[in-house]
C-alpha positions in Angstrom: -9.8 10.2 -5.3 -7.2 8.7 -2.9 -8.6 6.0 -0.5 -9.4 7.0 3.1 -11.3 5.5 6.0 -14.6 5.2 5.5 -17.6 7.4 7.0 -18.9 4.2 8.7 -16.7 2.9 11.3 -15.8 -0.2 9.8 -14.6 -3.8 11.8 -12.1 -6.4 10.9 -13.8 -10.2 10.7 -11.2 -13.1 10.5 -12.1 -16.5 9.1 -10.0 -19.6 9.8 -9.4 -20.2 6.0 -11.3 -20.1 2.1 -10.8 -23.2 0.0 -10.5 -22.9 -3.5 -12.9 -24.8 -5.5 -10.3 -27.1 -6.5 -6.8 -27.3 -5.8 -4.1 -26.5 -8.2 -3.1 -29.5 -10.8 -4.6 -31.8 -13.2 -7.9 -33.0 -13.7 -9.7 -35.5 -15.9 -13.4 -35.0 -16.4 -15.6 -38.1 -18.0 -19.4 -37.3 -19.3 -22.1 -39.9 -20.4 -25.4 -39.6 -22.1 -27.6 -42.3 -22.9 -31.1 -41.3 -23.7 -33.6 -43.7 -22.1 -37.5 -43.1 -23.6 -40.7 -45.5 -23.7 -40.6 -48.4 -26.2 -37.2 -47.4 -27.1 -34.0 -49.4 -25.8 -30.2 -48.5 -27.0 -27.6 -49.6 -25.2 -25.3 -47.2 -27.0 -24.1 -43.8 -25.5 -22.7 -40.9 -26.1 -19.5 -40.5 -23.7 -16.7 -37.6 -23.7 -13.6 -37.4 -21.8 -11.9 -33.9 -21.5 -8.3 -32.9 -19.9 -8.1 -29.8 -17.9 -5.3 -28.3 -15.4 -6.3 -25.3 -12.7 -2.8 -23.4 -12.5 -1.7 -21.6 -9.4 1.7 -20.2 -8.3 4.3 -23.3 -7.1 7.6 -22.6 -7.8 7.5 -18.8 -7.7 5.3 -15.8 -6.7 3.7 -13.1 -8.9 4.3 -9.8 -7.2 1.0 -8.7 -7.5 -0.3 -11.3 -5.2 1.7 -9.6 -2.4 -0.2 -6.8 -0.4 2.3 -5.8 2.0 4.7 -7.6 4.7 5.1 -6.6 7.9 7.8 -5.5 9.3 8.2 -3.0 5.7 11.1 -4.1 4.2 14.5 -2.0 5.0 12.6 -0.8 8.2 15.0 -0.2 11.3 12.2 -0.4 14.3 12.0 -2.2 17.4 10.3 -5.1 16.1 11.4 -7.6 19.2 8.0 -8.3 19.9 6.4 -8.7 17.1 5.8 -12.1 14.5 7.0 -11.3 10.9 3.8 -11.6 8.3 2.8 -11.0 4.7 -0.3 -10.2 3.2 -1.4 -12.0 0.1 -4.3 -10.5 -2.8 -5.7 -13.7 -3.0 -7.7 -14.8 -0.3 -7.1 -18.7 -1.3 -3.4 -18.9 -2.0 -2.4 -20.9 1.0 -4.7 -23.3 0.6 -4.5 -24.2 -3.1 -2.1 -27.1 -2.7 -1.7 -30.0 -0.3 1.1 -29.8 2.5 0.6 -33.2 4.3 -0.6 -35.8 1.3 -4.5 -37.3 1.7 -3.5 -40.9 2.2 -6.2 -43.4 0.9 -7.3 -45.0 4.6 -7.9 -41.5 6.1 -11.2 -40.5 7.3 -13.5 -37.6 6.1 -12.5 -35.8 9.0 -8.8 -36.4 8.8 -8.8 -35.2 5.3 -10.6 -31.9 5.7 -7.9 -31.0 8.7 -5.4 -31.9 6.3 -6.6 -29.3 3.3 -7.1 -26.6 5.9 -3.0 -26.4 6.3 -1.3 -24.0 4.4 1.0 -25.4 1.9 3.6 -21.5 2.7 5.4 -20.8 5.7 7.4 -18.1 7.1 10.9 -18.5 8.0 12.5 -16.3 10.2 16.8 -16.1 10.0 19.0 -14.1 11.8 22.2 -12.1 9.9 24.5 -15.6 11.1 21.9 -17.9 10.0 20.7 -16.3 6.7 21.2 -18.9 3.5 21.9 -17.8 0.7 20.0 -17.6 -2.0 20.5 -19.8 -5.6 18.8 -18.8 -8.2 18.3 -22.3 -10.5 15.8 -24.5 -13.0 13.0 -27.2 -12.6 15.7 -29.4 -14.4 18.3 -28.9 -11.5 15.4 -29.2 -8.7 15.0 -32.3 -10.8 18.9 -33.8 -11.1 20.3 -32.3 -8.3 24.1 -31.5 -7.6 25.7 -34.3 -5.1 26.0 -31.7 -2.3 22.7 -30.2 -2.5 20.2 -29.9 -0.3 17.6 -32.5 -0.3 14.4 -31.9 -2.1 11.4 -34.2 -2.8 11.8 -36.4 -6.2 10.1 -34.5 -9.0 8.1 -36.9 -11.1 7.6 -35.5 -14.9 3.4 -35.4 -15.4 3.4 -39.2 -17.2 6.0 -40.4 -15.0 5.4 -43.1 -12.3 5.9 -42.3 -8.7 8.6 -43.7 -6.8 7.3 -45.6 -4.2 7.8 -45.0 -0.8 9.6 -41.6 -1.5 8.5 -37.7 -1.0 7.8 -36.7 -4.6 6.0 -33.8 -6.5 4.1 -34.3 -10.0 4.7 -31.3 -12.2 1.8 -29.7 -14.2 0.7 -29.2 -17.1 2.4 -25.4 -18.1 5.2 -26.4 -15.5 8.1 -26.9 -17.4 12.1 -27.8 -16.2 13.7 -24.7 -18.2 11.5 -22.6 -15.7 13.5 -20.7 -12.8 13.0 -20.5 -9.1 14.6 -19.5 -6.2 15.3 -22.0 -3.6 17.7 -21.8 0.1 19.2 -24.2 1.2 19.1 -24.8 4.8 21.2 -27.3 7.5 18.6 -30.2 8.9 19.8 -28.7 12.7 18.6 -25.6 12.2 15.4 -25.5 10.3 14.3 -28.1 12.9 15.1 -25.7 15.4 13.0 -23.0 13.8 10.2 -24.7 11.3 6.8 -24.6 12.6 5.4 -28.0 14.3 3.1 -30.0 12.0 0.4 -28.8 14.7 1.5 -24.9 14.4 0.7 -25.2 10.9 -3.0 -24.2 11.2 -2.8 -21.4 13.3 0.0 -19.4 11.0 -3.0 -19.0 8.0 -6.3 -17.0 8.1 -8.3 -14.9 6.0 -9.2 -11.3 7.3 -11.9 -9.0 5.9 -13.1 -5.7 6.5 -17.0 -5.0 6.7 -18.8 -1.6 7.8 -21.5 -1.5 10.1 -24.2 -2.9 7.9 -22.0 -6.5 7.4 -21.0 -5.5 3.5 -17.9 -6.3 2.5 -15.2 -3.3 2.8 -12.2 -3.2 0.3 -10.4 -6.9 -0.2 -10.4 -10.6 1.5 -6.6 -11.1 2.0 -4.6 -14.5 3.2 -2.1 -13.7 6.0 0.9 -15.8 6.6 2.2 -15.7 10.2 5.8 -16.3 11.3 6.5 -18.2 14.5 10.0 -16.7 15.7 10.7 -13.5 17.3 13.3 -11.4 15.7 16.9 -10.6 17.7 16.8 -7.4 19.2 20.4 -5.3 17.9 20.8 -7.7 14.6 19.0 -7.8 11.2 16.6 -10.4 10.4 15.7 -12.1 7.0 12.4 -13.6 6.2 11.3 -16.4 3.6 8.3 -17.5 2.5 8.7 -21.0 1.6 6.6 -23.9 0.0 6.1 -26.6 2.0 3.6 -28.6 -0.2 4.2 -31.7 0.6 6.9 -31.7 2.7 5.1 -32.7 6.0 3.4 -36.2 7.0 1.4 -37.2 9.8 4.2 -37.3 12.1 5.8 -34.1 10.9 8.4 -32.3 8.3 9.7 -35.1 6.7 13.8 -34.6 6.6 14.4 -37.6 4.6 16.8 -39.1 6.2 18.9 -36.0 6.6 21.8 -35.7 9.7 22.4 -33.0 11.7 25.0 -31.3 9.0 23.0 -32.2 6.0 20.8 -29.1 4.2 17.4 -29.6 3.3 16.2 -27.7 0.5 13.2 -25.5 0.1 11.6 -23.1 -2.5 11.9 -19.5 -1.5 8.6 -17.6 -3.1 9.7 -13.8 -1.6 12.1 -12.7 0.7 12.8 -9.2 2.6 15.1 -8.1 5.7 14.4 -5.5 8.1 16.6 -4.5 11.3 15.6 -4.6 15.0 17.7 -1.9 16.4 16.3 1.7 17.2 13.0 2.1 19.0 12.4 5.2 17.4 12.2 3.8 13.7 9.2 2.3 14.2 6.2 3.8 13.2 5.0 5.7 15.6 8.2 7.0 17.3 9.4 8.1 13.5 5.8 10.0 13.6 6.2 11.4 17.0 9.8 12.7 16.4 9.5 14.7 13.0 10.9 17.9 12.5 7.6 20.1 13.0 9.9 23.8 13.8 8.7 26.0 11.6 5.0 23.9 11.4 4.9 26.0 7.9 6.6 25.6 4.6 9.3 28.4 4.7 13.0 28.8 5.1 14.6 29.4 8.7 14.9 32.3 10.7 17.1 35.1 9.7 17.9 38.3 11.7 17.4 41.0 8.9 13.9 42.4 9.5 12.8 42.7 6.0 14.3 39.4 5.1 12.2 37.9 7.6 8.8 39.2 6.7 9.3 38.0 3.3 10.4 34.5 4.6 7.9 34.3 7.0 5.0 34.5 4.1 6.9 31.4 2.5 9.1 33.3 0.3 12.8 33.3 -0.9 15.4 34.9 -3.2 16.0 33.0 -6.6 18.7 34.0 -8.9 16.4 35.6 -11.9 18.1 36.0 -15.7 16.7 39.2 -17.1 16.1 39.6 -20.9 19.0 42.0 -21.3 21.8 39.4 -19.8 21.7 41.1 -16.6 21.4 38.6 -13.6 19.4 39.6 -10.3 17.9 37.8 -7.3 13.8 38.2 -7.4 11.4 36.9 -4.8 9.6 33.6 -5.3 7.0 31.6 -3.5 4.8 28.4 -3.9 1.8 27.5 -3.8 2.1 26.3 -0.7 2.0 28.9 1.7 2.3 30.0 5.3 -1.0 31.5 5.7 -4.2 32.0 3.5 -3.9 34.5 0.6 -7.0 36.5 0.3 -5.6 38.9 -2.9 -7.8 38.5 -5.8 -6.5 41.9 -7.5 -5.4 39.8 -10.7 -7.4 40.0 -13.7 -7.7 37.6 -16.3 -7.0 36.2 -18.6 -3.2 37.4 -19.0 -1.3 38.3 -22.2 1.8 37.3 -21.1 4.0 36.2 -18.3 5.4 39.4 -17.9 2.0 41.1 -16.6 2.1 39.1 -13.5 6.1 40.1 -12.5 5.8 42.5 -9.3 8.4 45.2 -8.3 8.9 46.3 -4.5 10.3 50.0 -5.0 11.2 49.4 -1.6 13.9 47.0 -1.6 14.5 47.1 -5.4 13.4 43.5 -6.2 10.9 41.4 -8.0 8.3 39.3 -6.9 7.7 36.3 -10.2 6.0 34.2 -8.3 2.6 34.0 -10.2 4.6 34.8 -13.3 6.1 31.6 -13.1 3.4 30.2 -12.0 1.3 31.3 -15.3 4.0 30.4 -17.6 4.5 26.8 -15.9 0.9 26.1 -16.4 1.5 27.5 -20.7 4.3 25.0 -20.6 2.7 22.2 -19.2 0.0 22.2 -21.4 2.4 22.3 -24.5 3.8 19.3 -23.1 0.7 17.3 -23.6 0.2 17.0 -27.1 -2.8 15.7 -27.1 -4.6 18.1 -24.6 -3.5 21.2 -26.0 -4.8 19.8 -29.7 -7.9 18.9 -27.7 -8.1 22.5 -26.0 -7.5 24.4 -29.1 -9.8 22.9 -31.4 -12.7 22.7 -28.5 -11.8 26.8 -28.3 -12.2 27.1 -32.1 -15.7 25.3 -31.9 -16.7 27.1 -29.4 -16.3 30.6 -30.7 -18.3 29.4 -33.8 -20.8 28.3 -31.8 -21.2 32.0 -30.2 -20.5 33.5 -33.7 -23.6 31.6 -34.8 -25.9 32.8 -31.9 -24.8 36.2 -32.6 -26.2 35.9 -36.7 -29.0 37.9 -37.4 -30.6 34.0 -39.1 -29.7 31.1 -39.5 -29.3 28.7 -42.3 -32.0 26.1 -42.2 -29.4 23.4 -42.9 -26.4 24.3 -40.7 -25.9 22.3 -37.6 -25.3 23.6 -34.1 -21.8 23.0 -32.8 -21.2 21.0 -29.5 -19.8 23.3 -27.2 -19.7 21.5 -24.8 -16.2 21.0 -22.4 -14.9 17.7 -23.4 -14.7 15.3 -19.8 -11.1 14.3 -20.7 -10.1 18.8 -20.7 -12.0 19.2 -17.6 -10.6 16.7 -15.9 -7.1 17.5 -17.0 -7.9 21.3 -15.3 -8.6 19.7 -12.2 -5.8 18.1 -11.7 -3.7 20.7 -12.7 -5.6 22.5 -9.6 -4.5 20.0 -7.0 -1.1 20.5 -8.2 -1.0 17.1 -10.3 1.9 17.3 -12.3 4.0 20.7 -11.0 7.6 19.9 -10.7 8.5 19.2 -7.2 10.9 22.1 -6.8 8.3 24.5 -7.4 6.1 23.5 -5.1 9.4 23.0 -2.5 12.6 25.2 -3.7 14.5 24.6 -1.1 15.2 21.4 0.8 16.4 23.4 3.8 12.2 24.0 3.2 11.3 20.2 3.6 14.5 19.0 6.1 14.8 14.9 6.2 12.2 13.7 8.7 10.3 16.0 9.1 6.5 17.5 8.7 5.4 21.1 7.0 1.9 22.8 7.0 0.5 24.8 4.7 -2.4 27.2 2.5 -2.8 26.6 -1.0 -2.7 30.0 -2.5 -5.5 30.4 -4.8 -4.3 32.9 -7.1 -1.0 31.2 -7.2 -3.8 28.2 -8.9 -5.4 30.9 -10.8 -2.8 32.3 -12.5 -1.3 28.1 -13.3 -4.5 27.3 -15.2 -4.9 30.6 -17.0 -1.3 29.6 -18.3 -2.7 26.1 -19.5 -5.6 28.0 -21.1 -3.6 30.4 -22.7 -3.4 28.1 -25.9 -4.0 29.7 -28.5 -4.2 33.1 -27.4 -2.3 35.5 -29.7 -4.6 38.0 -31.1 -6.5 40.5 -29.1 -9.8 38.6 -30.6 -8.3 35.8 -29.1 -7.7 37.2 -25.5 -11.5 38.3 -25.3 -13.1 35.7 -26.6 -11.3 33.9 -23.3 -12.6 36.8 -21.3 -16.3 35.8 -22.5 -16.4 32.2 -21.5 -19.4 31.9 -18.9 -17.8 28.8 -16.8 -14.2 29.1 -17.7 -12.4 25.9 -17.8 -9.2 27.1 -15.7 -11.5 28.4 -12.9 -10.0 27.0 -9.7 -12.7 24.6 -7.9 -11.4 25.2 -4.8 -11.0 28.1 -3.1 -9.8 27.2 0.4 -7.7 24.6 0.4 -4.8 23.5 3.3 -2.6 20.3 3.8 0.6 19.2 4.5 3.7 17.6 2.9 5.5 14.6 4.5 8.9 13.5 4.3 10.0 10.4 6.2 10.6 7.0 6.2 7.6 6.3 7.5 6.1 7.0 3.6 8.5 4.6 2.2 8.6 1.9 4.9 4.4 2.1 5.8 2.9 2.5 1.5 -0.9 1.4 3.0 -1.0 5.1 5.1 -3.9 6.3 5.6 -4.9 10.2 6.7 -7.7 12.1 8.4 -7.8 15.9 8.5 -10.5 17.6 10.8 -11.4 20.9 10.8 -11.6 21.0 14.6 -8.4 21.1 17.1 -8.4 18.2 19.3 -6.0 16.5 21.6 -7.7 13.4 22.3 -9.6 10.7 20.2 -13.3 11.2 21.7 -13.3 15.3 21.6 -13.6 15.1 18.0 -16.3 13.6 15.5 -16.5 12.1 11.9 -18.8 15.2 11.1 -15.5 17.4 11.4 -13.7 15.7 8.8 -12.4 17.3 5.9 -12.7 15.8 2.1 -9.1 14.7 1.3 -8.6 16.3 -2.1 -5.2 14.8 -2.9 -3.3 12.0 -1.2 0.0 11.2 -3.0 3.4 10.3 -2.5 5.6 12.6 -4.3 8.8 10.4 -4.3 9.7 7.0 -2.1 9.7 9.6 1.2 7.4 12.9 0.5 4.1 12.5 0.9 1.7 15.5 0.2 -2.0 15.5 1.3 -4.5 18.6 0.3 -7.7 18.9 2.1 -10.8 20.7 1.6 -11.0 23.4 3.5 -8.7 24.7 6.8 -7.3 21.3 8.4 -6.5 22.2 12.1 -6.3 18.1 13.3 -4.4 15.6 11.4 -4.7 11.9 11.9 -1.7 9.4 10.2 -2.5 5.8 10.7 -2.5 2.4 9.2 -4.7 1.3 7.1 -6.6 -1.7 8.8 -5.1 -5.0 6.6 -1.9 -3.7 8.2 -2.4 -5.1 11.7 0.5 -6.7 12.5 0.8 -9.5 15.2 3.1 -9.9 18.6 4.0 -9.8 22.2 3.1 -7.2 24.8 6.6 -6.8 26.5 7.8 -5.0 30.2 10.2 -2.3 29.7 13.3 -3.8 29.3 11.6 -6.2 26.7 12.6 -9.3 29.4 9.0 -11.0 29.6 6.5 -11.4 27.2 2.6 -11.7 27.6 -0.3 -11.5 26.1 -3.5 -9.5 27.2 -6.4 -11.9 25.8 -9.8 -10.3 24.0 -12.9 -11.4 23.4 -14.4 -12.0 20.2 -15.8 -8.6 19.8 -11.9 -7.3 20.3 -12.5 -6.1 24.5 -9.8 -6.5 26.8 -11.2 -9.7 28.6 -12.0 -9.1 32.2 -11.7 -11.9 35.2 -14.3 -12.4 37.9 -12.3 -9.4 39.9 -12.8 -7.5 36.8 -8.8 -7.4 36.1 -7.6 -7.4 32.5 -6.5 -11.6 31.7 -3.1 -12.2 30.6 -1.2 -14.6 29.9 2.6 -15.5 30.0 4.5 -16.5 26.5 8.0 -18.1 27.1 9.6 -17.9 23.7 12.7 -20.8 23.4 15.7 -18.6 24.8 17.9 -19.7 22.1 16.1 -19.8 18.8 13.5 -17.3 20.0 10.7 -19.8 18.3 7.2 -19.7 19.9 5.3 -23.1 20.5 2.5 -21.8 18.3 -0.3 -24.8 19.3 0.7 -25.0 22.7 0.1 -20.6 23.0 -2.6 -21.5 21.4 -4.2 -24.3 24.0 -3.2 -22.1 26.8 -5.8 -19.0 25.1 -8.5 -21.5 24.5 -8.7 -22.5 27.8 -8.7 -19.2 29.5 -10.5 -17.2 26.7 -13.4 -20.4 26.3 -13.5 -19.9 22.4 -15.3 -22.4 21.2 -14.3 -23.5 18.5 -10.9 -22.2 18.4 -9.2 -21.7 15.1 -7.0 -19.5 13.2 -9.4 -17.0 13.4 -9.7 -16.7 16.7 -5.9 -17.5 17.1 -5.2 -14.4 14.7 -8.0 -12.3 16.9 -5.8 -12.8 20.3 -2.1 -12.0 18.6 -3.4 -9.0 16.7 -1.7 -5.5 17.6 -3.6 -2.4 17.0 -3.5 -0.1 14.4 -0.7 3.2 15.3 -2.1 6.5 14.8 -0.5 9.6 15.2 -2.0 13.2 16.1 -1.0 16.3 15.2 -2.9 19.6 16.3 -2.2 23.4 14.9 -3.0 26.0 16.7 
């Protein structure tokens, strides 16, 4: 079943951070026992000493550990306001290494502020400014080239520390053929853009969704926040970096660097996305789709009888007759224009050729559930092992009935299971929802599905009908054969559902937003409070067809659809005036409210981004909220709480 919201409303909680139970590296554990009894003394003891090494990504990133980032990658929005992010699977990744080394005379205090910094960071470049990237080995990191960038001294794990140096110990499993990706990156710049050793904190949190009862919904994931707005008209590329290490108590340390020197840095993921058209974001891609015809057919044409078959979803295909000959015949989806109520079929079929329809009228044939019956036969002879499994399930089954109908029984012989195997069922199923039909039956034509654009639609049922009698058709060659098919009680390639709607999406909006999430309602509404949870409709069938079609199938007639994000996909940023001059921010209070003064106006408050670099003072943005929102304390969490942007949904009614 594809994931949707839940039936309970569900919030967002953020925490300020979750600590691993240790940090990545090496550890040495010691263990004594001495065994102290009455009247006995021994001084001698039993004592153990064991290596061990928690490992945890450093020098590069395992894929899986990324959720999402935000803005997609490739996306051409207006992102202007907003602060680049990435969503990471596990909840403790940023803090699983040190950033700013524990120093032996700091306090208890010191040195839990210390391990709540996150040892990534987000760097924002614009298209002048982007490095480029070298793809190299722990051994180069290690013996740099004289003109590259500088980089901490990497100490080998038995090796002494240089004193008074920035160094990193490898681990154990850490060795210097392994490759990494590292920028590098002039000291003028990326002091013009890194986050302040106080920013640090606020970039990291931990968010987590829980329903009304406080249990935990779906995942804990870490967010990384950027601190640098991207350049509206240009395209901007972001890196995740490691900065373990690479801060002490006054700051980044740039070791000495000048202006014109680089500094190098570890790049864990990158992605760029553009900042140029307002409507490529994602609601303005939403709210500008193609929606004439609303239905699943080709345009309108002026012949009269051309149009009524085109108007029921239909449309001439070139069809090879047995003879040679070559005609045009009439052929429509599944997906159709309006609900099909024919059930004048009877089944099971002999052959594809029962199912062909001829209009005397116009001289042409309609093969639509012809090839719908023999795409169903052909599918299941693709699957080796379910039409084995099918066929030898059929042949036990009409022993089993061949046994009931014996006049006795033999006191030995053992009833056969005739029961449908789970794996054959299931298959069937599918199948119904339209799980594995070539996509240019379902859409023949692209003029069908244009590019950016959004098409309604019925599920014909008999179209199903006829699909899984064609699977089921396995073995079905003798006339014995065909009615012992006819007999089955519950047959197999029943269709499950017999009113069944949806729509097929095609937009960047499916390849630039993967978390999408989608409501269907059986009720037409306009507005978010004329319609209830009670009106929604199971979603049967959420997939995305290729990297831009999305198709969703509902239970029952959808008349309301709802396309949103899903909820980890809150993104952070900047409400902005019209011409995107000024930038604010409209605080909340903890439960999410607009936060009212004593005149009951909504409090904002004004963000001046530097006008060169476009860089936001994160800790002093942060001050300014504590103050006037009285959050106390004030962390990450509540940091993330204030910059957090809603979640865009988009409506669409039929009527």
């Amino acid at each position: 079943m594809p994931e949707t919201t839940t039936t309970k409303p569900t919030k967002i909680e953020f925490i300020e951070y979750h600590q691993p139970a240790l940090k990545d590296g090496d550890y040495t554990i010691s263990i004594e026992q001495k065994i102290i009894a009455e009247e006995i003394t021994s001084d001698n003891a039993f004592a153990v000493t064991k290596n061990f090494s928690v490992a945890g990504e450093r020098f590069d990133l395992n894929p899986t550990n990324i959720h999402a980032v935000f803005p997609p990658s490739g996306s051409l929005g207006e992102h202007s306001n907003v602060l680049a992010h990435i969503i990471l699977n596990r909840s403790t990744l940023p803090w699983e290494r040190i950033t700013i080394p524990i120093n032996e005379g700091d306090n208890e205090e010191t040195k839990e502020d210390k391990k709540k910094i996150p040892w990534l960071a987000l760097l924002l470049f614009e298209a002048g400014e982007k490095p480029e990237p070298k793809i190299i080995t722990i051994q180069e990191l290690k013996n740099p080239q004289p003109n590259a960038g500088k980089f901490p001294e990497i100490v080998s794990k038995d090796e002494k520390p240089p004193k008074d140096k920035v160094f990193l110990h490898l681990e154990s499993g850490q060795h210097e053929g392994d490759k990494l990706t590292v920028i590098d990156v002039e000291k003028q710049l990326l002091d013009k853009i890194l986050p302040a050793k106080e920013d640090l904190a606020y970039l990291a949190h931990v968010r987590q969704g829980t329903d009304t009862d406080g249990k935990l919904v779906g995942d804990e994931l870490a967010i990384i926040i950027g601190n640098r707005l991207p350049k509206k008209g240009s395209i901007s590329t972001v890196h995740l970096v490691s900065i373990e290490g690479r801060y002490n108590d006054n700051g980044f340390d740039f070791q000495g660097a000048g202006d014109r020197d680089y500094i190098r840095l570890v790049s864990l993921k990158s992605w760029s996305f553009a900042c140029v058209d307002e409507k490529q974001d994602f609601k303005q891609l939403l709210k500008h789709l193609n929606r004439n015809p609303s239905s699943l057919r080709l345009p309108k044409v002026d012949n009269r009888e051309a149009e009524e078959y085109l108007s029921m979803g239909y449309l001439p295909l070139p069809h090879f007759l047995r003879q040679g000959s070559t005609t045009f015949s009439w052929y429509h989806s599944p997906l159709m224009t309006g609900n099909n109520s024919d059930t004048s079929i009877a089944r099971p079929i002999r052959a594809a050729d029962e199912l062909v329809r001829y209009n005397p009228n116009n001289g042409m044939f309609d093969i639509s559930y012809a090839a719908a019956w023999e795409l169903g036969r052909l599918l299941a002879l693709q699957s080796k092992n379910f039409s084995i499994s099918l066929y030898n399930w059929k042949r036990t089954h009409r022993q089993g009935n061949q046994i009931q109908q014996a006049e006795f029984y033999l006191p030995f012989h053992n009833q056969p299971n005739t029961a449908l195997p789970d794996q054959i069922a299931l298959w069937f199923n599918n199948l119904s929802l339209l799980k594995g039909v070539p996509f240019n039956y379902l859409v023949p034509d692209e003029q069908m599905l244009p590019i950016e654009s959004i098409r309604f639609f019925w599920v014909d049922p008999m179209w199903i009908e006829c699909l899984l009698d064609g699977a089921f058709s396995i073995g079905r060659v003798t006339t014995s054969n065909h009615q012992h098919d006819r007999s089955h009680q519950q047959n197999p390639a029943a269709n499950p559902n017999q009113t069944v709607t949806g729509f097929l999406l095609r937009s960047d909006v499916v390849a630039g937003w993967p978390g999408l999430l989608v409501d269907g309602y059986r009720q037409v509404s306009e507005t978010e409070t004329a319609i209830s949870d009670s009106d929604k409709l199971e979603l049967l069938r959420m997939e995305r067809l290729s990297a831009n079609v999305l198709i969703c199938l509902f239970q029952g007639e959808v008349k309301t659809v709802d396309i949103h994000q899903k909820p980890e996909t809150l993104h952070f940023g900047l409400d902005t005036d019209d011409r995107s001059q000024t930038f604010y921010k409209r605080l909340k209070d903890q439960d999410g409210r607009p936060l009212k003064d004593q005149d009951d106006k909504d409090i904002d408050i004004k963000v001046n981004p530097d006008p060169d670099t476009r860089k936001i003072d994160i800790n002093s943005l942060a001050t300014t909220i504590k103050e006037k929102a009285i959050f106390n304390p004030f962390t990450s969490a509540q940091f993330a709480l204030e910059m957090i942007e809603g979640v865009e949904k988009v409506r669409f009614t039929l009527h």
